[in-house]
N, C-alpha and C positions, 0 to 999 in steps of 0.2 A: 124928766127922763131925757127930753131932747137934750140940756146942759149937761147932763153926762156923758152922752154921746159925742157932743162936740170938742170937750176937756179931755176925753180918750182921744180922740184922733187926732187935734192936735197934739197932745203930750205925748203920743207910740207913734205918731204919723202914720197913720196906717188908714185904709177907708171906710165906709160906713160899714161892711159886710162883715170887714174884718172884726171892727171893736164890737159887735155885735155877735160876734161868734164868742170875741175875748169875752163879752161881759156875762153869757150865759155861762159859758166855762169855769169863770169867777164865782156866779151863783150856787152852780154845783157843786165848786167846791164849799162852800160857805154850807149849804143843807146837808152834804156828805157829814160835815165835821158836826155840827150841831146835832144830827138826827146819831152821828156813832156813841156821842158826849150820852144822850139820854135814852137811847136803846141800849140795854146792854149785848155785848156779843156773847148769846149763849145758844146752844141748840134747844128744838123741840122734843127728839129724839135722843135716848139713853146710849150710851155709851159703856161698851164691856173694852174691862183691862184684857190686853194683849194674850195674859199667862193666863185668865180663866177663859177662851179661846183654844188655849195649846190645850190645856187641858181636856174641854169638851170634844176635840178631835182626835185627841189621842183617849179618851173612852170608847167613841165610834168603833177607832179602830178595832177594837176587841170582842164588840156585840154584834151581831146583827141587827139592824135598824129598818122600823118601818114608817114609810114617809105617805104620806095621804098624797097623791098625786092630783085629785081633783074634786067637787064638789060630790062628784057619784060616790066617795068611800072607796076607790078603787085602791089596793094596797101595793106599792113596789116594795119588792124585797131585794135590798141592797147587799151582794154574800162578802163574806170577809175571806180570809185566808183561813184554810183549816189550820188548829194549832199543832205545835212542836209535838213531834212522837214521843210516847213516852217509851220506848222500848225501840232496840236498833232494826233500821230496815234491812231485809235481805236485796240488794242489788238484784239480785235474778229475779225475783216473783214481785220487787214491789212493782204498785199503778202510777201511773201520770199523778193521781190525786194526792198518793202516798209520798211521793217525790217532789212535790208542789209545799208539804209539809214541812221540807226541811228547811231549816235557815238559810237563805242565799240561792234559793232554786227557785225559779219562776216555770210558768207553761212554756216554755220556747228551750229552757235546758234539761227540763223534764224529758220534753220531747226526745233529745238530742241523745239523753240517756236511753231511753227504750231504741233508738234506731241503733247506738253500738250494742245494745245488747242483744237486737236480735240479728244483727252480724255474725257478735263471738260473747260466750258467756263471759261474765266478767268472773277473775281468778283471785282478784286482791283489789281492795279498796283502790289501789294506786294507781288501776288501770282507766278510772274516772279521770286519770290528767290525759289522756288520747282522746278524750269530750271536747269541740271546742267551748270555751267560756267557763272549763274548769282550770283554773292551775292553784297554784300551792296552798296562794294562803285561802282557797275559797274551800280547798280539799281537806284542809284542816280545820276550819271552821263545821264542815260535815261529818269529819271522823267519828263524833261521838256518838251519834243518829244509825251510821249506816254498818253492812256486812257482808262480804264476800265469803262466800265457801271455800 
């Protein structure tokens, strides 16, 4: 070992600390290569394709889902969006929840709907573009859902 030591330092010129830093260095790589050659690189843990993933989340989406939150059995009920109405809403009488139903309305323009209508009743679908966060093409996307008197 000493002859190795002294053949690196003279041949890198370098000092005792140094070729001793090199020669460990060299070793790891030496047991890196060898230990990757006969271990192979594989996991322990299964591995799910990306699209049965999309999938499993875009099922969620649609159900309601119960998750065991802890060893007691205790159940969280995660709510989904209520679905698309099947018949048009009346603008004047529908709720927050009713309005929440429809494609492209969230609780914050739901909201925004019931504050201009209890302003001024609404006369024509059209008057949802004085909403902010309504305009055209989101008006049109609601047209087929909704109804003004």
């Amino acid at each position: 070992m000493k002859r190795i030591m002294t053949s690196l330092q003279s041949y890198l010129v370098v000092t005792k600390h140094e070729a001793t830093v090199l020669l460990w260095l060299s070793c790891l790589m030496v047991v890196g290569t060898v230990g990757s050659t006969f271990w192979p690189a594989y996991s322990s843990h299964a591995h799910v394709p990306t699209r049965q993933i999309i999938d499993m989340l875009d099922s969620l989406q649609h159900s309601a889902v119960h998750v065991t939150a802890d060893s007691t059995d205790r159940e969280t009920h995660i709510p989904t969006k209520p679905s698309v109405p099947t018949s048009r809403l009346d603008l004047n009488r529908a709720t927050p929840a009713q309005l929440e139903s429809i494609p492209g309305i969230g609780p914050a323009i739901a909201k925004r709907i019931i504050e201009s209508r209890a302003k001024r009743s609404f006369t024509s679908v059209e008057d949802l573009l004085d909403v902010k966060g309504i305009g055209k093409k989101k008006l049109e996307r609601m047209r087929p859902y909704i109804f003004a008197p």
